[in-house]
Structure formats: C-alpha cells, structure tokens
N, C-alpha and C positions, 0 to 999 in steps of 0.2 A: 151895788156892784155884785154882779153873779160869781158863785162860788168856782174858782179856780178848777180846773182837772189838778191830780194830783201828776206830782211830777214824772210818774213811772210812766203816768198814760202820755203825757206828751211827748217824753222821752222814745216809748211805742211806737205811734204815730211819725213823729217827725223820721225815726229811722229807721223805717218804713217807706217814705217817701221817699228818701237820700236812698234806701237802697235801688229800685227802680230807677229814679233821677242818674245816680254815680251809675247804675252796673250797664244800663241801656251805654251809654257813654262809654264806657269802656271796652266794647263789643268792637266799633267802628274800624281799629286796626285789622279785624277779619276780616271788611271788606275791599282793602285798598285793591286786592290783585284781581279779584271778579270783578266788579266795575269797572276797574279800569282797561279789564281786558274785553269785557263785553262794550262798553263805550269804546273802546278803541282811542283810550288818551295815557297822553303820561302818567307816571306816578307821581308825577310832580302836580299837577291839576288835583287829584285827588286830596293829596297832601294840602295843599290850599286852601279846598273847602272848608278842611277842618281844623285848621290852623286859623281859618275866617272863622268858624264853629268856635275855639275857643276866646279868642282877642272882644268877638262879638260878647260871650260869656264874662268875659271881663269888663266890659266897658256895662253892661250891664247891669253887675252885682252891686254896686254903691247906689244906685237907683234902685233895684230890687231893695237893698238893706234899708234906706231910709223910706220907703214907703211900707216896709214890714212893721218897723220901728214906730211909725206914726201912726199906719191906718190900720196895723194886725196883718198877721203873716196870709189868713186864708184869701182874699181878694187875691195879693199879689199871687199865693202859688196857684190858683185858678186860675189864672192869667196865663201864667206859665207853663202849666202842665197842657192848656190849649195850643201854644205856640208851639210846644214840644212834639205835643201829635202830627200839628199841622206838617209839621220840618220832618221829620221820617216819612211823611204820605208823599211830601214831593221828592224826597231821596228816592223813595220806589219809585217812582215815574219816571225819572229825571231819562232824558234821552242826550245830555252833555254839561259839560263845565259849566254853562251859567246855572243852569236849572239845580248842579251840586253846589254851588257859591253861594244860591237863593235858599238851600234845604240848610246849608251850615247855619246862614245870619239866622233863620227861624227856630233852629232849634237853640241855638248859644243863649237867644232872648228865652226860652221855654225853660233852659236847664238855670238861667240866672234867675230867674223866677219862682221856680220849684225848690231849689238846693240849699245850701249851708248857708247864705245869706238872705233867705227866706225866714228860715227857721231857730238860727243858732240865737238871739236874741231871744226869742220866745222863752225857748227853754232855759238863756242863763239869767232872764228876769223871773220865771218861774222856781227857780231850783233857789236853795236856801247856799248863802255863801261857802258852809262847808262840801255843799254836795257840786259845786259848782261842776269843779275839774271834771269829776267823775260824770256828772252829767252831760255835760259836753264830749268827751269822750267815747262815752254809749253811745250818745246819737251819731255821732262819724261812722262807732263802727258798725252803723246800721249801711254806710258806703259800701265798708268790707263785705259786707254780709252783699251785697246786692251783687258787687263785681264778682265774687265770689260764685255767686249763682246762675248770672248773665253769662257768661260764657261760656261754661257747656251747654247752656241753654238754647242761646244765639247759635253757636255753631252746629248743632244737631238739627236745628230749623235749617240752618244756611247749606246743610250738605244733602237735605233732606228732597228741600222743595226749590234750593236757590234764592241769590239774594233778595229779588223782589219781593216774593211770595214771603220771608222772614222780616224785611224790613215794615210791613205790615203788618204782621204778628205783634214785633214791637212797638207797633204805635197804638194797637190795642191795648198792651201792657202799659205804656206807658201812661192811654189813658186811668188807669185803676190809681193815679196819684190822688185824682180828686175827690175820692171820698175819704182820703186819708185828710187831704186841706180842710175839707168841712167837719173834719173829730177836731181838729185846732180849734176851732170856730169861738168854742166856750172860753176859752185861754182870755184875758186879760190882763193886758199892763198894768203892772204896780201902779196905783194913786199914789203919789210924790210926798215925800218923806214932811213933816209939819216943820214946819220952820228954814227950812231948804228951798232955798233959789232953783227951781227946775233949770238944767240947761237945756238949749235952742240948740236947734240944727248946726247952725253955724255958729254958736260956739263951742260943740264938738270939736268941728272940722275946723275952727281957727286955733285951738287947742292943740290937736294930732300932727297937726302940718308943723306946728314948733316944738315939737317931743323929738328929741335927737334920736331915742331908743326907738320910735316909733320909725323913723324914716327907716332905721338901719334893716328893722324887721321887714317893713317892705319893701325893700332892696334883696335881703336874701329870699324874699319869698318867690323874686321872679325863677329862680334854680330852681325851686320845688317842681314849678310848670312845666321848664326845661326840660326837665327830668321823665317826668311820667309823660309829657306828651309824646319824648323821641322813643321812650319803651314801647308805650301803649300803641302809638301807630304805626311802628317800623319795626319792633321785635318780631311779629310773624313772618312779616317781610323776609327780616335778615337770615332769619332760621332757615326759609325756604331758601334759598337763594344760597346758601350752605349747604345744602341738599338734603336737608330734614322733609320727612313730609311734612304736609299741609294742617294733621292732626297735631301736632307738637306747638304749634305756635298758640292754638287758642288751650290747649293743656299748660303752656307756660303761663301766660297772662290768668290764668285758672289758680295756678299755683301762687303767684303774683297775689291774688284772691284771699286764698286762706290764709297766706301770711299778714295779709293786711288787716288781718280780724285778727290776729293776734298780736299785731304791732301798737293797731292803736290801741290795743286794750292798756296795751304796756307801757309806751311812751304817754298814756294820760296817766298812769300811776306815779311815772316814772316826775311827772311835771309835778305834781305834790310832794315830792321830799327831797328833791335837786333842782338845781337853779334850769331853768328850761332852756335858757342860753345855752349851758352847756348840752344840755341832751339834741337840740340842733344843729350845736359843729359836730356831734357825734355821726347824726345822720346824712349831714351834705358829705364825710369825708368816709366816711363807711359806702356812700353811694360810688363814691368818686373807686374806690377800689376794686369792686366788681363789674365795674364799662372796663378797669384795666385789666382785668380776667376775662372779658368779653374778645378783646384785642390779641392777647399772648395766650392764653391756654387754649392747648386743644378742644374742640368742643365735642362733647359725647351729647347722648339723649339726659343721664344723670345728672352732668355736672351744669348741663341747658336748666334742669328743674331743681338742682340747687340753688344758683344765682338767681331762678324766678323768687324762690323764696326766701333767700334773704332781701331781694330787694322788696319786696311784700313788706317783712316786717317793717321795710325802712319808708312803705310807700304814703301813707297818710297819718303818720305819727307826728308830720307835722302838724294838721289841723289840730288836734286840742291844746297844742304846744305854741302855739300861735295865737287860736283866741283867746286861750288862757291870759296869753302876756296882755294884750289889750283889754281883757277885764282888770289886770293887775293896772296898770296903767290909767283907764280912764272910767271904771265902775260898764258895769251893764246897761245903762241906758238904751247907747246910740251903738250897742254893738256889732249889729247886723249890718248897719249904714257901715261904721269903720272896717270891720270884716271884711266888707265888697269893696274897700280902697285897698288895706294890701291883695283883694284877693284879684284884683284887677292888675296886678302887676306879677304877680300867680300865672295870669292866664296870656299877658305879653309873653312870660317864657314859656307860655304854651304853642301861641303864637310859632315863635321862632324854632320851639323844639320841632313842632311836626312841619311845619314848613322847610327846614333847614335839609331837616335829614333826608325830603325830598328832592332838594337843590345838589346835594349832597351826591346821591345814586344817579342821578339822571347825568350829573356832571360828569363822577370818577368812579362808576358802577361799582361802588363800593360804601359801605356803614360806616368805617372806619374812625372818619373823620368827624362823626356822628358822635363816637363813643368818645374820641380825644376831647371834644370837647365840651362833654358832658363830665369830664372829669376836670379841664379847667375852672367851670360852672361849680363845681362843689367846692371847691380849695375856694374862692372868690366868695360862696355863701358862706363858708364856715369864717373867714376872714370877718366878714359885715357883721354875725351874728355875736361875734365874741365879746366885742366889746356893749353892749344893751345890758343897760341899768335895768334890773329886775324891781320898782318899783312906785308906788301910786304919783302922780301928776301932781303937782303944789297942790289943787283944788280938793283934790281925794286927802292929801295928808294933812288937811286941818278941820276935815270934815268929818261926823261922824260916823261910824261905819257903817255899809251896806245892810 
C-alpha cells in the first residue's frame, strides 16, 4: 500500500476544490435578471434551471458518494469537474429555457461529482478519529473561502464584459479543479481493520434507512437547501427590486461569504464539546429570525450587510454538524455514499427553494412569501432535529473502535 498524503495535504486540496466547486455555484443568483432580460423569459424559467441544477445535484450525490467510497474520489471528481465545465459552456450559449434546463442537469451532475460527496469520505477515512471533526470542518470551510471569493469575482467579470463573456471565464476556473482531483490521487482507503467483518454497500444503506436519528437528520436537512437556495438565487433579486442598486446584491451574498468562513470554523468546534443536535436547532431557528427581519424592518444598505452576515455564520455550519453525526452513527466507511442520501434531500429543498421563490414573484411580485416560509421551514427543522440520538449504531457499539 502507498504511503498516504498527510492529512493537512488532503484537507488543502480537497478545500480547494470545494472552494471553486461551492463559490462558482453561488455566483448564479447574479445572473437571474441579465439572462433573463437578455432571453426575454421569465424569472420563473430562470429559477427552474437551477432549481433543476440543484434536485439534479442531489439526486446525484449518493451515486457520486458511493463510487468515491469504492473506486477513490479522483475518477469520480474528474468526471465531474468535466460535466461542470461542460454545463457553464452551454449556459453561455444558451439562446432559451431548454438550452438553460440542459446547462442546470450538466452542471448539478459536475458539482455532484466534484463537491462534498466526492471528497468528505476521503478526508474522514484519512484523518485520525480525534481530528475527525476538525477535519471535516477545514475542508467546508474551504466552500466559505471560495463563495467568499467568487463573487466579487464573478461580478466584476459580469459588469465588466457581461454575462456571456464571464460565464466563460468560469468554466475556465472551474476547469483548475482537475489537477486539484489528481493531488488526491495518492490518498487510499484504509485496509479493513483484522478481525472485522467489512461492511457492503448495502448493508450501509440497509443500516441508515432503520436509524430513526438518521432519517430525522435527513428530513431537517431538506431546510438547510431551502434556505440557501431562496437567499442565494433571489436575495439580489429582492434587493433590487427594493431599489438597491445592482452592486449591493453580489456585496451581500459576499458578505454572506466571509461569514461562512467563520461559521463553519465555529459550528465544527462548536460539534466537539456540545451535542450537535442542539447547535442545529440553534441554526434552523436563528435562520428563521432574520427572513423575519427580512419581512418587518426597514431595510438600509447596513442593516441588508448585517443580516448577509449573520446568515453567513449560520450558512454551512451545518455541513460538519451533519457529517459529523453520521460518522458518529455509522463510523467512516460508506460516508460519502450516506452524505449524498441526506444531501439529496439537501438539495430537494434546493429544489423548491429557488423554484418557489420564483413562483412566488411571478405570481404576487413580491419575496414575501418566500421569506414567510423560509421561516416555517426552520421552526419544522429545528422540531426534526431535536429529538436525534447523538450516538454510534448497535454495530459500532460493540465494535471496536475506529
């Protein structure tokens, strides 16, 4: 067996790719109002594609996960990062709705391929049990770091040269994942502990599907998707349509950025000395209050970049709070494969976040209804999330440890 990279280079690497992967991603609510004004279609068609962009990302990730799990992460992210270029080349092109609905399915497959169910396996088969959390953690917030960076990015290309000419740009960026997939390359799977029955695929996944805690988790994870898809594609939106300029919306989402580089630092710290349950009602119901300051308070340019950055802190503090529980739950193995089942349902309320809000404006030219029920969604996650047993599967509790 070839000697392992050490865990800081994978940890490098992998969030490295997730920043590219997440920040390219996060950019897309920039383009809902040029496209769609230059196509001459609804906001609602728009909102579609990438609402198809994500459901496609989800239905995805459990297929990405177990073929990372099995065959090694680099094939699948090379796969992916392919898919991903491809699906921006045709967003530039696109001359209407199908040709935006055909750029979503290609990229959702590119970013399921490339992202957190590619990689999160890798890393928490690599990292030693104490450093688990902490490692998992750093690589998310190598997301933060990318969204973080993609939108002033994006937008400076996008007011510079226009959407085409940037959506291009981005798919050059987005090719630079693949020599990050090939520094994994060296990484290998743990040889299976002596005297240990390896588990199979499918008894994983016959496993998860009868964990109560398990289901609950991925029940609230659909609010997580909810959540960041109605910000991420309709906050600039909303802003302008407010009468903010055009510059405020990708400064918000920017802001949104930096907080999430310090969210997830936090909320991983945060899941090593408190029950991780509780630090996810904290966040679905901390969410749920700022859509209700979204709603009733005045909105200045200030208090728009304040609410960007608390909901930042709050924004992917679930990912290490989430895989964490499913290492706790069912050891490292089949992480990546189980990852991509809650995260598939992650990306349902992706699904209906950015779709909705588009149903939403087109119907009662108005957010409103967006935010009301973005604030039902959190009261509902924080409900689901409460009651999850924080610990290991009959199988792990008589087994020896990791």
């Amino acid at each position: 067996m070839r000697k392992m990279h050490p865990v800081w280079t994978l940890v490098l690497c992998a969030g490295a790719m997730l920043a590219i992967n997440m920040g390219i991603r996060q950019t897309f609510g920039l383009y809902l109002k040029p496209i769609s004004q230059d196509l001459n279609l609804e906001r609602q068609t728009f909102s579609l594609a990438l609402a198809v962009l994500n459901l496609v990302w989800g239905l995805g990730a459990p297929f990405a996960g177990a073929l990372s799990d099995r065959l090694g992460a680099v094939r699948v992210a090379l796969a992916g990062t392919a898919l991903y270029v491809l699906g921006l080349v045709l967003m530039a092109t696109a001359a209407g709705g199908n040709q935006l609905l055909l750029s979503g399915v290609l990229i959702g497959l590119g970013i399921s391929g490339s992202g957190f169910t590619a990689v999160f396996g890798l890393v928490a088969r690599a990292a030693p049990p104490e450093k688990r959390a902490s490692a998992l953690g750093l690589t998310t917030m190598g997301s933060a770091i990318g969204q973080f960076v993609a939108l002033p990015y994006a937008h400076v290309i996008l007011d510079a040269t226009g959407w085409v000419t940037s959506l291009f740009v981005l798919s050059g960026t987005a090719a630079l994942m693949a020599p990050l997939a090939l520094a994994l390359s060296r990484a290998e799977i743990p040889e299976s502990h002596p005297g240990r029955v390896e588990q199979s695929l499918g008894g994983a996944l016959g496993e998860a599907i009868k964990y109560p805690s398990f289901l609950l988790l991925t029940a609230g994870f659909f609010v997580c998707g909810f959540h960041i898809a109605a910000v991420a594609v309709h906050l600039p939106a909303f802003l302008a349509d407010k009468g903010f300029g055009p510059g405020l919306g990708a400064l918000a989402l920017t802001v949104v950025g930096g907080g999430n580089i310090l969210g997830t630092y936090l909320f991983g710290r945060i899941g090593d000395i408190m029950p991780k349950r509780f630090a996810l009602v904290f966040i679905y119901l901390a969410r749920g209050t700022i859509f209700i300051a979204l709603i009733y308070l005045p909105l200045t340019e200030t208090r728009v970049l304040i609410y960007a950055f608390m909901l930042g802190v709050l924004w992917l503090g679930t990912v290490p709070l989430t895989s964490g529980l499913i290492v706790t739950f069912f050891g490292p193995r089949w992480l990546s494969m189980l990852y991509g089942i809650v995260f598939f349902s992650h990306q349902v309320g992706s699904f209906t976040g950015a779709w909705l809000g588009g149903w939403f404006y087109d119907t009662y030219r108005s957010y409103d209804l967006l935010w009301w029920a973005s604030v039902a969604a959190g009261v509902i996650a924080a409900v689901l999330n409460l009651p999850i047993r924080e610990r290991p599967a009959p199988r792990l509790a008589v087994a020896p440890a990791e």
